[in-house]
C-alpha positions in Angstrom: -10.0 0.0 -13.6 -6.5 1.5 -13.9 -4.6 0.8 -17.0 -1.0 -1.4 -15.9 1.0 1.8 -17.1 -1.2 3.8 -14.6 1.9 5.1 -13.6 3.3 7.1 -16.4 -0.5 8.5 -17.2 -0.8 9.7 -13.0 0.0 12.7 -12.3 2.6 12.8 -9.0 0.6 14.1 -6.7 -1.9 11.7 -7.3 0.1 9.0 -6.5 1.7 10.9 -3.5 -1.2 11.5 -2.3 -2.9 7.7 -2.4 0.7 6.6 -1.0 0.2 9.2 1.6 -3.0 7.7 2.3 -1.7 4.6 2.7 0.4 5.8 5.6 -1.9 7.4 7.1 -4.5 3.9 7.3 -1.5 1.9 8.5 -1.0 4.7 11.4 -4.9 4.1 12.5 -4.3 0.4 13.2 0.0 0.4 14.1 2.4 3.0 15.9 4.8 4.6 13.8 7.3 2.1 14.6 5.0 -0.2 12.9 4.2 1.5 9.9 7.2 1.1 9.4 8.1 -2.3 10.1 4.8 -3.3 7.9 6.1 -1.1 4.7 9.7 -3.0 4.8 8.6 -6.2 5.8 7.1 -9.1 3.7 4.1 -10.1 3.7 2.5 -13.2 2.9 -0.6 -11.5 1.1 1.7 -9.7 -1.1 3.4 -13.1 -2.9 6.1 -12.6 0.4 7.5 -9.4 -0.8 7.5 -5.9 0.6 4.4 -3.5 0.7 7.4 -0.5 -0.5 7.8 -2.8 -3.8 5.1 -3.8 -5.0 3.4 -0.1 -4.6 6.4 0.4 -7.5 4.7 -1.9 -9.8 2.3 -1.5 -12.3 -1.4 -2.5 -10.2 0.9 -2.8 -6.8 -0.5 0.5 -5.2 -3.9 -0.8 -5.5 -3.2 -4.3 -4.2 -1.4 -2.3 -1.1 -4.6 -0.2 -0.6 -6.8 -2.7 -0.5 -4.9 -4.9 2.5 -4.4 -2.0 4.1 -8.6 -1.3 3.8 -8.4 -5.4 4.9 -6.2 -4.1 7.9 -8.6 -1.1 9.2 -12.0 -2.7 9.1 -10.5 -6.0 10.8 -9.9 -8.2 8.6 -7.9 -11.2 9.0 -5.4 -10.4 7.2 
């Protein structure tokens, strides 16, 4: 399990690349539009806050990923 300063021990590209992944699992289940909408919009899973925050914090990335996992196998979510 990640450390909660996973951040300053990742290297960039790492985490550009997970965040890149990210957008590419929301564009399998919404249009780009919605990508959108979903990255700037809260979201009742996420303590009503905004997918683009909480990917900032410390273990937010990981909580992100895993709704959006939620979101491509079907998952109420």
């Amino acid at each position: 399990m990640p450390s909660p300063d996973r951040f300053s021990a990742a290297q960039p590209h790492e985490i550009a690349g997970r965040v890149a992944d990210v957008i590419v699992g929301l564009g399998e289940v919404y249009l780009r539009e919605g990508v959108h909408i979903w990255l700037t919009s809260r979201h009742r899973l996420l303590d009503n806050r905004v997918p683009l925050d909480v990917i900032r914090e410390p273990g937010g990335l990981e909580r992100v990923e895993a709704l959006v996992e939620q979101l491509q196998t079907g998952a109420f979510v």
